[in-house]
gemmi code that builds the backbone of each chain (N, CA, C; Angstrom):
import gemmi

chains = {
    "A": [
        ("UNK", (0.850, -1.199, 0.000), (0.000, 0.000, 0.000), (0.886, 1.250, 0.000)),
        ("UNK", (0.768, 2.393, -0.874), (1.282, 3.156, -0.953), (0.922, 4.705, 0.259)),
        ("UNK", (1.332, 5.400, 0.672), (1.232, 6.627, 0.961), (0.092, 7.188, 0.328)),
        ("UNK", (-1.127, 7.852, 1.411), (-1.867, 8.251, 0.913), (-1.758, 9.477, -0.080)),
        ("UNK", (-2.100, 9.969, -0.549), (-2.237, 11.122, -1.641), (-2.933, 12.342, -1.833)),
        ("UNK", (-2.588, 13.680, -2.101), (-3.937, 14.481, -2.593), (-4.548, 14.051, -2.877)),
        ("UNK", (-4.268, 13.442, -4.206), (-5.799, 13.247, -5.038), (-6.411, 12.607, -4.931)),
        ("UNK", (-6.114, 11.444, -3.718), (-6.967, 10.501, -2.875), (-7.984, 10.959, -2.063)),
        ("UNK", (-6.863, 12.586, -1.467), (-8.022, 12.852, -0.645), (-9.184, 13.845, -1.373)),
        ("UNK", (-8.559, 14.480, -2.317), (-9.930, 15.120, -3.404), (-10.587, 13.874, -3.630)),
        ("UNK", (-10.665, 13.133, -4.299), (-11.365, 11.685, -4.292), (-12.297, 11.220, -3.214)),
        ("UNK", (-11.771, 11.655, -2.128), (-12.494, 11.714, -1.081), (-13.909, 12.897, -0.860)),
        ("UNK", (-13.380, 13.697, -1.298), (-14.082, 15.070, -0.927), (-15.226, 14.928, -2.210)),
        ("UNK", (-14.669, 14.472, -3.220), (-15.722, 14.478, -4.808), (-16.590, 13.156, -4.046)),
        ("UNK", (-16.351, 12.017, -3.786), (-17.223, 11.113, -3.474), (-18.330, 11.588, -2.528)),
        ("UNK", (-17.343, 11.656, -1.204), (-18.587, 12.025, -0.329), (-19.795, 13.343, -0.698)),
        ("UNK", (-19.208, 14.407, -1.773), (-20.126, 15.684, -1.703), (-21.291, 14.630, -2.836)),
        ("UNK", (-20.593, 13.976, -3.459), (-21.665, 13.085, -4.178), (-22.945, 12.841, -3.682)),
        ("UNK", (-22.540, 11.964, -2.374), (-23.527, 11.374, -2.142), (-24.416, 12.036, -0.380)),
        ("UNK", (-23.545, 13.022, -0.506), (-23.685, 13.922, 0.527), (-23.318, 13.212, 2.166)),
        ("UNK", (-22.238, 12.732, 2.418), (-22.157, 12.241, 3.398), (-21.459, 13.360, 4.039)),
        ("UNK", (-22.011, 13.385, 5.619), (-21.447, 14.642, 6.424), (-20.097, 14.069, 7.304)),
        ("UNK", (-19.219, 14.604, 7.107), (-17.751, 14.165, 7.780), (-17.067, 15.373, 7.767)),
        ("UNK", (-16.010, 15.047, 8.493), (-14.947, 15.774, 8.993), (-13.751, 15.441, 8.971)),
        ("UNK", (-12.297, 15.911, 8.301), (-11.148, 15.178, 8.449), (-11.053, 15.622, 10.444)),
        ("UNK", (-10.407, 14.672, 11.011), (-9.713, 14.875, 12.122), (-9.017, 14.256, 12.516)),
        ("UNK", (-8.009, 14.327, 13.708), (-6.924, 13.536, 13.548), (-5.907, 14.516, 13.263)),
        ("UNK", (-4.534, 13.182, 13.250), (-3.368, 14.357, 12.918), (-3.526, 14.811, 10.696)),
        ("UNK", (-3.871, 14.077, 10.535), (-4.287, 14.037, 8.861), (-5.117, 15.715, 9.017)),
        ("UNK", (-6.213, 15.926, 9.837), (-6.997, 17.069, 9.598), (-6.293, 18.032, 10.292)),
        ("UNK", (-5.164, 18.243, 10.564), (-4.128, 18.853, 11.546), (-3.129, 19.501, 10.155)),
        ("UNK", (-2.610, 18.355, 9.194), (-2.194, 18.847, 8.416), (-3.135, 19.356, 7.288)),
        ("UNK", (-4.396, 19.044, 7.077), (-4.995, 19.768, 5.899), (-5.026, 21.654, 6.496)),
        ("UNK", (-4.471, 21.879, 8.032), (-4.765, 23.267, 8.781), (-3.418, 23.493, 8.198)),
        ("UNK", (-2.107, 22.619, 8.198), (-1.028, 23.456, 7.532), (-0.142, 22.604, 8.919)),
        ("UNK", (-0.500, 21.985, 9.683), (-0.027, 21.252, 10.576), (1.884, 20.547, 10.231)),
        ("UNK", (3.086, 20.837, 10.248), (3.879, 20.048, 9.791), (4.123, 18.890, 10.058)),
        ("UNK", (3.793, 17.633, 9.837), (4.033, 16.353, 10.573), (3.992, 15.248, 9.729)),
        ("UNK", (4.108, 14.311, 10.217), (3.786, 13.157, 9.235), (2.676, 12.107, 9.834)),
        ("UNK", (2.103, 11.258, 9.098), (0.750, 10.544, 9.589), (0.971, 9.621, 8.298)),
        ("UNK", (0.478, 8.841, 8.561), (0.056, 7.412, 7.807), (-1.170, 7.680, 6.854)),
        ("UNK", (-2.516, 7.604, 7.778), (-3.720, 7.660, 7.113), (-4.322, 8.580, 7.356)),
        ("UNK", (-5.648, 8.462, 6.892), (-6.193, 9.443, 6.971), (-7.411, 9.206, 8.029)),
        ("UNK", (-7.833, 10.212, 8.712), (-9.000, 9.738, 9.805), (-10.463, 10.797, 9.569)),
        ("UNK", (-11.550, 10.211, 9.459), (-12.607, 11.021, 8.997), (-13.166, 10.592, 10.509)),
        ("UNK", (-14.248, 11.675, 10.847), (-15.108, 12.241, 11.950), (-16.520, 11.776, 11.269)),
        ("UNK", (-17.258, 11.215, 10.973), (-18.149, 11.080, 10.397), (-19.651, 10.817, 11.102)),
        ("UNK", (-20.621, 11.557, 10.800), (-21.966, 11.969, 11.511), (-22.896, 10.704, 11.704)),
        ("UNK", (-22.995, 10.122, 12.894), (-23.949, 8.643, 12.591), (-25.424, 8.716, 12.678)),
        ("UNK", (-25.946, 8.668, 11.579), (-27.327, 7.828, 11.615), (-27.188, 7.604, 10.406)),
        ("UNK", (-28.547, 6.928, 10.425), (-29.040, 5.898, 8.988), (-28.382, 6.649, 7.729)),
        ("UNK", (-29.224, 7.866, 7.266), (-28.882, 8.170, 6.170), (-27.809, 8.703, 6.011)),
        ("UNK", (-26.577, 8.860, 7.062), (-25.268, 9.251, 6.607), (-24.715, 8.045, 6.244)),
        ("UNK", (-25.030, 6.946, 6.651), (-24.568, 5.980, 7.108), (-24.551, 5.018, 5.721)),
        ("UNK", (-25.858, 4.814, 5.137), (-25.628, 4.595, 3.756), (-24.985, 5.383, 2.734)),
        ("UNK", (-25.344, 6.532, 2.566), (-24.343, 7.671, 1.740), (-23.060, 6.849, 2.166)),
        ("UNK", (-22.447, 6.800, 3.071), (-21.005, 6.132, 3.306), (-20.416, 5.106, 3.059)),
        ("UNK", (-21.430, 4.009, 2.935), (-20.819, 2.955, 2.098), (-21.021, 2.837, 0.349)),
        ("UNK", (-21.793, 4.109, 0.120), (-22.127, 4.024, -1.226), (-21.183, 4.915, -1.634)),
        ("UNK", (-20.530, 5.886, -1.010), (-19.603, 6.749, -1.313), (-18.108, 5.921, -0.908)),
        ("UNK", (-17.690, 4.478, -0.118), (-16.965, 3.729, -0.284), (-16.567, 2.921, -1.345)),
        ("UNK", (-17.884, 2.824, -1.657), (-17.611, 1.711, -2.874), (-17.154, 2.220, -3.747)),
        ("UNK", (-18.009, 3.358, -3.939), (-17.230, 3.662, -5.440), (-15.940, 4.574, -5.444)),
        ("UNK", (-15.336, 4.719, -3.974), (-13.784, 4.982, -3.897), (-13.086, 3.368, -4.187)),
        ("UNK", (-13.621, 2.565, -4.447), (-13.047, 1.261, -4.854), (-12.899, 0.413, -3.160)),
        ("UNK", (-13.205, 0.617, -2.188), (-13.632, -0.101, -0.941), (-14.121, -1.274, -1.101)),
        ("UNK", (-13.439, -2.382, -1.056), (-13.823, -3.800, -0.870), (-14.960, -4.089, 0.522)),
        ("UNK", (-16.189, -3.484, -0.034), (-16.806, -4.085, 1.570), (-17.568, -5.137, 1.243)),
        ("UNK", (-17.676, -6.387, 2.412), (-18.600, -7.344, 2.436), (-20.355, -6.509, 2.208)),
        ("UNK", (-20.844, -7.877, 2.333), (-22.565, -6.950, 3.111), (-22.234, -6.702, 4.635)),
        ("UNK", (-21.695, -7.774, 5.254), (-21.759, -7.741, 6.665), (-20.939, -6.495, 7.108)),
        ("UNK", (-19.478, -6.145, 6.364), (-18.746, -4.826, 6.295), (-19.629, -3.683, 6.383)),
        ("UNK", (-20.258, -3.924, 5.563), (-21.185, -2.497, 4.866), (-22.050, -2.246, 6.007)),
        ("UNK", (-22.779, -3.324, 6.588), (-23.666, -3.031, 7.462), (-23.216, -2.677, 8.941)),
        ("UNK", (-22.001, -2.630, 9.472), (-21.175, -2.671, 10.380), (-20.800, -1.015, 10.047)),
        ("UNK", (-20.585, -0.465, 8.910), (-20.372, 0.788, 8.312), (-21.544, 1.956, 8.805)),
        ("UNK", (-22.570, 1.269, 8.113), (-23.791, 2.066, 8.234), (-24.237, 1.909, 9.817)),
        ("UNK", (-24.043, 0.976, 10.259), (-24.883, 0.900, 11.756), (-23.785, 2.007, 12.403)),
        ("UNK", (-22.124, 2.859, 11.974), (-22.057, 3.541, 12.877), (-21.284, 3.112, 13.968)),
        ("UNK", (-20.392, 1.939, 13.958), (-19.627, 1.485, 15.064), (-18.694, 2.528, 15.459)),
        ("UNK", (-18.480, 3.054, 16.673), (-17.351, 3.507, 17.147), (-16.256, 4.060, 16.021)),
        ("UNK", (-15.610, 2.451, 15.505), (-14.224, 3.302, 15.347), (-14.486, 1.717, 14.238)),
        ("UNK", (-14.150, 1.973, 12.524), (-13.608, 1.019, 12.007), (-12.915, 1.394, 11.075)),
        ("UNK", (-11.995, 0.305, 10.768), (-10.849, 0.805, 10.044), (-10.201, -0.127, 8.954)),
        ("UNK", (-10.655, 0.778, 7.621), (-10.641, 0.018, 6.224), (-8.697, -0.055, 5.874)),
        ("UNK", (-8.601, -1.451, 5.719), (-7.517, -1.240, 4.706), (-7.670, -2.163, 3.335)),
        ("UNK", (-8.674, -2.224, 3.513), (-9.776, -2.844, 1.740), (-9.989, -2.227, 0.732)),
        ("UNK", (-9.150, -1.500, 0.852), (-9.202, -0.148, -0.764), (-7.851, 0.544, -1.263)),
        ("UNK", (-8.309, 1.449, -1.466), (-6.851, 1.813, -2.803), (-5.999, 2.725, -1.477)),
        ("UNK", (-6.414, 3.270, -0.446), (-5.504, 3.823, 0.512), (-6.016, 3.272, 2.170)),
        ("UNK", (-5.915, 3.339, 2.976), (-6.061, 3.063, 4.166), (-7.136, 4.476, 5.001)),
        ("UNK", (-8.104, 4.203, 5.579), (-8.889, 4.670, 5.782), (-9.523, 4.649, 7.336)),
        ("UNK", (-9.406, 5.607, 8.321), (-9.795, 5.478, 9.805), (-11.453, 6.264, 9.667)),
        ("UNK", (-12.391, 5.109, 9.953), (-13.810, 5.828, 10.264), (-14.111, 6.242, 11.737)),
        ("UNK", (-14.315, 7.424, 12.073), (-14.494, 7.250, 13.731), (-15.789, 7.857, 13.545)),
        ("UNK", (-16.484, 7.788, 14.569), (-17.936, 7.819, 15.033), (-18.015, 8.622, 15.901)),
        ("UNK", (-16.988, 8.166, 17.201), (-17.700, 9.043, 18.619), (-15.787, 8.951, 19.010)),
        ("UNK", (-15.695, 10.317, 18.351), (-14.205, 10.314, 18.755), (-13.689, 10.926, 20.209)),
        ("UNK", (-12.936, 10.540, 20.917), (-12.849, 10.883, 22.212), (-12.919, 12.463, 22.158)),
        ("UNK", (-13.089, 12.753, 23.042), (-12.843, 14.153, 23.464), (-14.055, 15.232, 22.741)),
        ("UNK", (-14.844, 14.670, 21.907), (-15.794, 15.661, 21.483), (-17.416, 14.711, 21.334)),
        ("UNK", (-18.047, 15.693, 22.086), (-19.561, 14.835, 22.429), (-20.729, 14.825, 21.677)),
        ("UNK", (-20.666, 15.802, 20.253), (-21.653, 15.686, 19.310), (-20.801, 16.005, 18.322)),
        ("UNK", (-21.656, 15.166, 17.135), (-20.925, 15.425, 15.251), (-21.525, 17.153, 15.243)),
        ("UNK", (-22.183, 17.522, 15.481), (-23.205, 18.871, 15.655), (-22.329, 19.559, 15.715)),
        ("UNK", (-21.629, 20.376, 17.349), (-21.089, 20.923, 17.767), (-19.655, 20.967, 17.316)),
        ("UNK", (-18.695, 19.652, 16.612), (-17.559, 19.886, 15.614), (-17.925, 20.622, 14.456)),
        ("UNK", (-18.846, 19.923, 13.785), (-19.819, 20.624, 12.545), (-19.602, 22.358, 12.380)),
        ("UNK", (-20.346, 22.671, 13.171), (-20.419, 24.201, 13.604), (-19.237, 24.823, 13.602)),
        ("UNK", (-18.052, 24.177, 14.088), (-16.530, 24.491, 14.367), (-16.361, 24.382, 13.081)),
        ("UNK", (-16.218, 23.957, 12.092), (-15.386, 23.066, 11.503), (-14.530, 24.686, 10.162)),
        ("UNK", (-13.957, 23.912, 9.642), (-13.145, 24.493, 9.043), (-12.602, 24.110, 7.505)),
        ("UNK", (-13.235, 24.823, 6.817), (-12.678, 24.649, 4.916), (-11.301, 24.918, 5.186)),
        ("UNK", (-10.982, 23.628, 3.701), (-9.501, 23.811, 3.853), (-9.851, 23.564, 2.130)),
        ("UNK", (-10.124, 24.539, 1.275), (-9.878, 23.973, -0.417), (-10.816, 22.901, -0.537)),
        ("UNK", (-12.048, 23.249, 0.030), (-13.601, 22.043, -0.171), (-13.184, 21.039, 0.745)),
        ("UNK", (-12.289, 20.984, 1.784), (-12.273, 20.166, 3.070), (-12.769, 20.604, 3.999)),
        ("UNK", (-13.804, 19.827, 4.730), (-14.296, 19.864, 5.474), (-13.586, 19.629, 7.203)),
        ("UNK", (-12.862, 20.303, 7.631), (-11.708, 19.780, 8.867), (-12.451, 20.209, 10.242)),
        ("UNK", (-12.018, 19.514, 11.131), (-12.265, 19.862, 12.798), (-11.067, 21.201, 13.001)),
        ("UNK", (-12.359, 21.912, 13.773), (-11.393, 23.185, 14.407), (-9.972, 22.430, 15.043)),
        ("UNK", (-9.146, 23.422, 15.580), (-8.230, 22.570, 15.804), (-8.101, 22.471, 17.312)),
        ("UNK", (-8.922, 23.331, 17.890), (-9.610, 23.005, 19.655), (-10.409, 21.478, 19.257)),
        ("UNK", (-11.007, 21.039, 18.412), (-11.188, 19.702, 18.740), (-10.512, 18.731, 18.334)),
        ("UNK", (-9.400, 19.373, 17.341), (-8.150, 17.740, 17.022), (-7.653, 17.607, 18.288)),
        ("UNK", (-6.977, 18.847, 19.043), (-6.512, 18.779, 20.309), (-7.172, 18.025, 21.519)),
        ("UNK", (-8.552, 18.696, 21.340), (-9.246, 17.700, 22.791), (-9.383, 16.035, 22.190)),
        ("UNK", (-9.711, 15.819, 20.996), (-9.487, 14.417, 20.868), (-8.450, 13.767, 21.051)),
        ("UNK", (-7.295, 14.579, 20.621), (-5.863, 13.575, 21.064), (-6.049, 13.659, 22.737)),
        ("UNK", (-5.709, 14.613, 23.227), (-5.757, 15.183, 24.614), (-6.714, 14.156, 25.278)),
        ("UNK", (-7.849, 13.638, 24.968), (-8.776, 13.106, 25.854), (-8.091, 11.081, 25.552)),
        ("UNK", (-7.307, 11.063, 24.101), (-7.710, 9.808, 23.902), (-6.361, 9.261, 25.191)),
        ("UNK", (-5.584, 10.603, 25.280), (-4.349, 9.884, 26.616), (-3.597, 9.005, 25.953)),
        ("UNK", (-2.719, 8.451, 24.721), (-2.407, 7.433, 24.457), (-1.396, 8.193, 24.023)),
        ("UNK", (0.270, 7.612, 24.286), (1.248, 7.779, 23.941), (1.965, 8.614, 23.097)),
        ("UNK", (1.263, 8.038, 22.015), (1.820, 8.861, 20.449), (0.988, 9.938, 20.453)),
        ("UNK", (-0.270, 10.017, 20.924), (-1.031, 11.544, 21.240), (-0.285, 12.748, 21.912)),
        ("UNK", (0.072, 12.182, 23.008), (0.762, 12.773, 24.646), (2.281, 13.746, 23.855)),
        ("UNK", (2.443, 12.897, 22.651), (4.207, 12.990, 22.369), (3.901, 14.690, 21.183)),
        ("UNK", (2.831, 14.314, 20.871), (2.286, 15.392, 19.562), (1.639, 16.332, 19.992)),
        ("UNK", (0.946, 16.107, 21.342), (0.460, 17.530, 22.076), (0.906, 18.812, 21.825)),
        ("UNK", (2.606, 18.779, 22.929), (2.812, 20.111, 22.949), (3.353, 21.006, 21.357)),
        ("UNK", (3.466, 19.895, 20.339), (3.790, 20.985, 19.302), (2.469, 21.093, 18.488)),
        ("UNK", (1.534, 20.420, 18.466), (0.233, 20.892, 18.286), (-0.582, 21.945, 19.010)),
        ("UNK", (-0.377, 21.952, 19.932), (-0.739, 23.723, 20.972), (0.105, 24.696, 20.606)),
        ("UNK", (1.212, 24.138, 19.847), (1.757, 25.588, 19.742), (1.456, 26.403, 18.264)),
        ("UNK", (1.285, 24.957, 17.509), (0.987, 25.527, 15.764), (-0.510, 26.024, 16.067)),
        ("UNK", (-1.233, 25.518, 17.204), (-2.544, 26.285, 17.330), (-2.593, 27.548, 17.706)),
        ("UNK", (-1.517, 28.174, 18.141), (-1.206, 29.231, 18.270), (-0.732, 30.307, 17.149)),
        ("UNK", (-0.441, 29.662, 16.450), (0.521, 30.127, 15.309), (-0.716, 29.853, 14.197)),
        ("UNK", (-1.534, 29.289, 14.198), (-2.923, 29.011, 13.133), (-3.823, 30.177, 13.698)),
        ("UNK", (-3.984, 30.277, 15.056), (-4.673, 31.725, 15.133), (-4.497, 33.157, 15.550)),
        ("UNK", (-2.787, 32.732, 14.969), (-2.396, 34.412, 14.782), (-2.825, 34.491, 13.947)),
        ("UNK", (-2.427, 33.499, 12.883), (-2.642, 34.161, 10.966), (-4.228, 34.307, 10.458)),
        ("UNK", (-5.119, 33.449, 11.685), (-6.326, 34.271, 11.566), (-6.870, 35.423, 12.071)),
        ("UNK", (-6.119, 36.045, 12.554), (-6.933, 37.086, 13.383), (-6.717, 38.263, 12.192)),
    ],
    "B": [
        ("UNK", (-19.516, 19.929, 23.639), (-18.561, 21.033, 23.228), (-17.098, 20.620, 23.762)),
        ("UNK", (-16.008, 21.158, 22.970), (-14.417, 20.817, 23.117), (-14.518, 21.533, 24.309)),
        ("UNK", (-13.482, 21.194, 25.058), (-13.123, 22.488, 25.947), (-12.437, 23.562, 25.430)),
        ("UNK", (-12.593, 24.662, 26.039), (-12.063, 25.425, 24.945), (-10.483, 25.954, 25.220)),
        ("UNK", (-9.356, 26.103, 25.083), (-8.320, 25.986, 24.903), (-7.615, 27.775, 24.977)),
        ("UNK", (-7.304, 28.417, 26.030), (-7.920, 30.237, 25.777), (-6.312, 30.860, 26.261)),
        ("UNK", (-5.383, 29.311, 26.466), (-4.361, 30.349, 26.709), (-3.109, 29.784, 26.093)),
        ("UNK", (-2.518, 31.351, 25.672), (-1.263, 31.311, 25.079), (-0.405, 30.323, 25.349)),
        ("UNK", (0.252, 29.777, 24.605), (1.917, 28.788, 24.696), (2.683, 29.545, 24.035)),
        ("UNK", (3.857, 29.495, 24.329), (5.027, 29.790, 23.276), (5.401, 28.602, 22.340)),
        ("UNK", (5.767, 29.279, 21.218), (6.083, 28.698, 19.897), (8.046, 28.730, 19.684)),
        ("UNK", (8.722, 27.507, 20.041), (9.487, 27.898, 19.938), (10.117, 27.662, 18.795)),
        ("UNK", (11.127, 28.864, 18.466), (11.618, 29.737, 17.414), (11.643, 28.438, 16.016)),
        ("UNK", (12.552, 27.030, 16.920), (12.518, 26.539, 15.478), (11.243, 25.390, 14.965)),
        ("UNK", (10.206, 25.891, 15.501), (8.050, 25.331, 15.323), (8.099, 26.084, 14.261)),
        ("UNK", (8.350, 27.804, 14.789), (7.703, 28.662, 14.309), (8.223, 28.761, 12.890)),
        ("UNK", (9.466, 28.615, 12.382), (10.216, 28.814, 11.271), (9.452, 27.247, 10.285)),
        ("UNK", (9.512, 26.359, 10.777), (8.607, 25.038, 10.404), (7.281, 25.010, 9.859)),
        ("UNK", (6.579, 26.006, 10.715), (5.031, 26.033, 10.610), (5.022, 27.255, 9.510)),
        ("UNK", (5.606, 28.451, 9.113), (5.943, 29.292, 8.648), (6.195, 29.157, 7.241)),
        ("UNK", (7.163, 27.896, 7.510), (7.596, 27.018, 5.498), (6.016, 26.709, 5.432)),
        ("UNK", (5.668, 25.752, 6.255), (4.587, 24.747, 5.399), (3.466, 25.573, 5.346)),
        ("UNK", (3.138, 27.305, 5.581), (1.870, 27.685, 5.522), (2.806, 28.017, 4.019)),
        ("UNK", (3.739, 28.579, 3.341), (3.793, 28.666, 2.319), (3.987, 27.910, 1.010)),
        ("UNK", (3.739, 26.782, 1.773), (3.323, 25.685, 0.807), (1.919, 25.114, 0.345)),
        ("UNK", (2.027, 25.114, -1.163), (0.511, 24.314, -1.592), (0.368, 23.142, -0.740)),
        ("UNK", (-1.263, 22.961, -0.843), (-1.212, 21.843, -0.148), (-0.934, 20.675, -0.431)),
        ("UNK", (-1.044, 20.604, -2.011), (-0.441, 19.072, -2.162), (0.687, 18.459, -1.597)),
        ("UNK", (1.099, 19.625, -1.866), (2.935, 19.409, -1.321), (3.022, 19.245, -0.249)),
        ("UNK", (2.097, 19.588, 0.724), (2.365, 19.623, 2.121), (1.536, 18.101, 2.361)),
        ("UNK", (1.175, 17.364, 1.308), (0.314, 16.120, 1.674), (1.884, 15.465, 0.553)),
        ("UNK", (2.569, 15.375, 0.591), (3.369, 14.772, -0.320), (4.763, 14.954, 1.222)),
        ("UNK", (5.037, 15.634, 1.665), (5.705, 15.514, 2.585), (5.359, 14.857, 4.378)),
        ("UNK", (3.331, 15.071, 3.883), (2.883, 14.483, 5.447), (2.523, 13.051, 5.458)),
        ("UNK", (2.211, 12.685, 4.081), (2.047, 11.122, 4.785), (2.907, 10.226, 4.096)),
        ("UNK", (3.010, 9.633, 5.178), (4.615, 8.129, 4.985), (3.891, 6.743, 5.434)),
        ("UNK", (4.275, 6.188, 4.343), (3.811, 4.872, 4.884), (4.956, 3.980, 5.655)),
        ("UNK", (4.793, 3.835, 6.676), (5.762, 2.388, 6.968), (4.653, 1.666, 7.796)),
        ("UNK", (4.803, -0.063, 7.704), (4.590, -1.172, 7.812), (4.419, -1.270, 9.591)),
        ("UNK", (2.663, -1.109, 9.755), (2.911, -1.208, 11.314), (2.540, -3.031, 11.823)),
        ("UNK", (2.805, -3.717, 12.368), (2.591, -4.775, 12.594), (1.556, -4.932, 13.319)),
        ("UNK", (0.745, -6.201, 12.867), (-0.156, -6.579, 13.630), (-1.504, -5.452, 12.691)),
        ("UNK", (-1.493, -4.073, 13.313), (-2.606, -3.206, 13.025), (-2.732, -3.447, 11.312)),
        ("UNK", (-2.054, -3.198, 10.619), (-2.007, -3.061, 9.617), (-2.036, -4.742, 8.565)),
        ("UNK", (-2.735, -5.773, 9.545), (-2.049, -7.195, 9.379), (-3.987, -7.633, 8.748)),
        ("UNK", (-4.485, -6.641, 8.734), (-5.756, -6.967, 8.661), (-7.063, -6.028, 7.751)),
        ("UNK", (-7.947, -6.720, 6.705), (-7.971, -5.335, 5.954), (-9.356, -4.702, 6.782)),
        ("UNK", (-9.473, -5.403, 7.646), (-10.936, -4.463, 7.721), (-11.057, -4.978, 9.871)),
        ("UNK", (-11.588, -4.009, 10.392), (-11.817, -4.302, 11.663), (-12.843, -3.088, 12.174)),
        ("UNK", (-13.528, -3.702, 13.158), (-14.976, -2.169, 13.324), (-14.871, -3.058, 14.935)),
        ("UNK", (-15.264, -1.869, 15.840), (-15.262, -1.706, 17.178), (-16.404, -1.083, 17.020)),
        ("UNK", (-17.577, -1.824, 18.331), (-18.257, -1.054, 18.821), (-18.390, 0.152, 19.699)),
        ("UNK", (-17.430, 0.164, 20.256), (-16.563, 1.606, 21.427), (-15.877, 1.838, 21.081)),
        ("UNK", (-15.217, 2.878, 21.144), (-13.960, 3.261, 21.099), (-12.949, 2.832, 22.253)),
        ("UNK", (-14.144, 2.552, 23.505), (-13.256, 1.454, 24.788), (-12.938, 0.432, 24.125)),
        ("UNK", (-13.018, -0.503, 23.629), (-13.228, -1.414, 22.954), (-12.146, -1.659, 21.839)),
        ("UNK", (-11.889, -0.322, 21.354), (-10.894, -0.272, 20.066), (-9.363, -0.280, 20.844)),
        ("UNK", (-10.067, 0.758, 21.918), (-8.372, 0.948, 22.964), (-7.975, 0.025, 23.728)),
        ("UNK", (-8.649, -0.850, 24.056), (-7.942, -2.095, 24.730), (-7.792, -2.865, 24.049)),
        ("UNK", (-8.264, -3.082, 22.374), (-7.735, -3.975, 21.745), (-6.100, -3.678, 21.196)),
        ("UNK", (-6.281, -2.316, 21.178), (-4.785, -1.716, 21.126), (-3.764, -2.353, 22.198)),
        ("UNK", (-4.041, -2.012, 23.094), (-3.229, -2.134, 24.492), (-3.167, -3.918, 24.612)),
        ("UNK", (-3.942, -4.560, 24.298), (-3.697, -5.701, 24.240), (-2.790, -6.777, 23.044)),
        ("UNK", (-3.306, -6.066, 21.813), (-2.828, -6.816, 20.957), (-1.498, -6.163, 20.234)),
        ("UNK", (-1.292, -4.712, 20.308), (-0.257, -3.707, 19.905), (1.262, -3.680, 20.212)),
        ("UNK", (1.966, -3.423, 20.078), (3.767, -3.918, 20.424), (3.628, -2.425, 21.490)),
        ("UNK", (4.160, -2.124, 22.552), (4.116, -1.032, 23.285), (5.020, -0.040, 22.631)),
        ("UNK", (5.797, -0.158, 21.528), (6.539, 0.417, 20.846), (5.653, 1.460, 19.782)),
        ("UNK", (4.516, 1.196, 19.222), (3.506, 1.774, 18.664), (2.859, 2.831, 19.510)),
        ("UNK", (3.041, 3.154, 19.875), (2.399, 3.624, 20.916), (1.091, 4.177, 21.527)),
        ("UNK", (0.551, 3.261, 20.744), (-1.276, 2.941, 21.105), (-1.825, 2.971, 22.662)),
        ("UNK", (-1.123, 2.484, 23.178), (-1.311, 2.620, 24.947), (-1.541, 3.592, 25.170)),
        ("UNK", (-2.460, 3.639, 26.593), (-2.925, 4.685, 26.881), (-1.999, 4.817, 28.441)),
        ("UNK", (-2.158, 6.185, 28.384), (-1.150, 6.122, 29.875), (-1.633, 6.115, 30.770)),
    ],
}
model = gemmi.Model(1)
for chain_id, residues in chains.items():
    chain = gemmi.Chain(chain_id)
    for i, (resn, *xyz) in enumerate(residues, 1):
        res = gemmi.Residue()
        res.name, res.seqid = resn, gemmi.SeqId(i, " ")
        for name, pos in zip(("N", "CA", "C"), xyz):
            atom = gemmi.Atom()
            atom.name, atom.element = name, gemmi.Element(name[0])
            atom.pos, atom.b_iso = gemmi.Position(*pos), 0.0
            res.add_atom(atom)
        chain.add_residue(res)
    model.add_chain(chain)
structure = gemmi.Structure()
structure.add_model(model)
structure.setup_entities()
């Protein structure tokens, strides 16, 4: 498997506006679509659960070329927590109910265009790493508080 | 709602010179320098996996993960 790509992730952005599925990059991936310097593997989407996002999402999988079963698909749409495709042309993190933030709503509202990307403010990439407590989070903190600093000078 | 996050840090000098290049970079480029693939074991040993919790996802981490990954939670 290769390194994910722009035009994977435009691919991303053309599919889902397709079929209108509501998501969010977040993660360290939606960290760098803010201008974040770092490196990351995959990519991690925030994605809104009920029914009808939920189909939009595997119909907007498939035709990113996503190998899903039925039983996959339905595991997709029902909205689990946290699943994670490596059945397609790049590697793919679905999260649901990502730590540290308590409604898709209230990121929503935050959220932030990046060039037709849809991204988490970066007060909630932070509280999600921050809340998930896990190692490689803990290690990326303090230079992520500081580019958050440096992301809202250049907005003001 | 996030908590909200209201006070200053310092940026030190060589973040700031870092964060400074990559705002003057397109973004492709800045997605051509951010993601790297290397070969994580075990996680990456499988094409498809769904957790009902995210408790659930993290102790499968902590259980099945090399502590070197650093999936653990502290």
């Amino acid at each position: 498997m290769a390194a994910f790509e722009y035009r994977q992730a435009e691919e991303i952005r053309e599919a889902f506006a397709r079929h209108a599925v509501r998501y969010l990059f977040i993660g360290k991936s939606g960290a760098i679509l803010l201008g974040f310097p770092d490196t990351t593997q995959d990519a991690d989407i925030f994605v809104e659960k009920d029914v009808r996002n939920g189909r939009a999402l595997v119909a907007a999988l498939r035709e990113l070329r996503f190998d899903l079963s039925p039983e996959q698909a339905a595991e997709v749409e029902r909205g689990k927590d946290f699943v994670q495709l490596k059945n397609g042309p790049f590697d793919l993190d679905l999260v649901f109910a990502p730590d540290g933030i308590e409604r898709f709503e209230d990121a929503w509202a935050r959220r932030v265009d990046v060039e037709g990307f849809p991204v988490c403010h970066i007060d909630d990439i932070i509280a999600s790493k921050a809340a998930s407590n896990r190692q490689k989070d803990r290690e990326s903190l303090p230079r992520l508080r500081s580019f958050r600093q440096f992301w809202l000078e250049r907005r003001r | 709602m996030a908590p909200a996050l209201t006070e200053d840090v310092p940026i030190p000098r060589e973040w700031r010179e870092e964060f400074e290049a990559a705002a003057r970079r397109p973004l492709a480029e800045r997605f051509r320098y951010a993601f790297i693939r290397t070969y994580k074991p075990i996680l990456d040993d499988a094409p498809f996996r769904a957790f009902d919790t995210m408790k659930d996802y993290r102790r499968w981490c902590e259980e099945n993960l090399p502590d070197w990954l650093g999936y653990g939670r502290i």
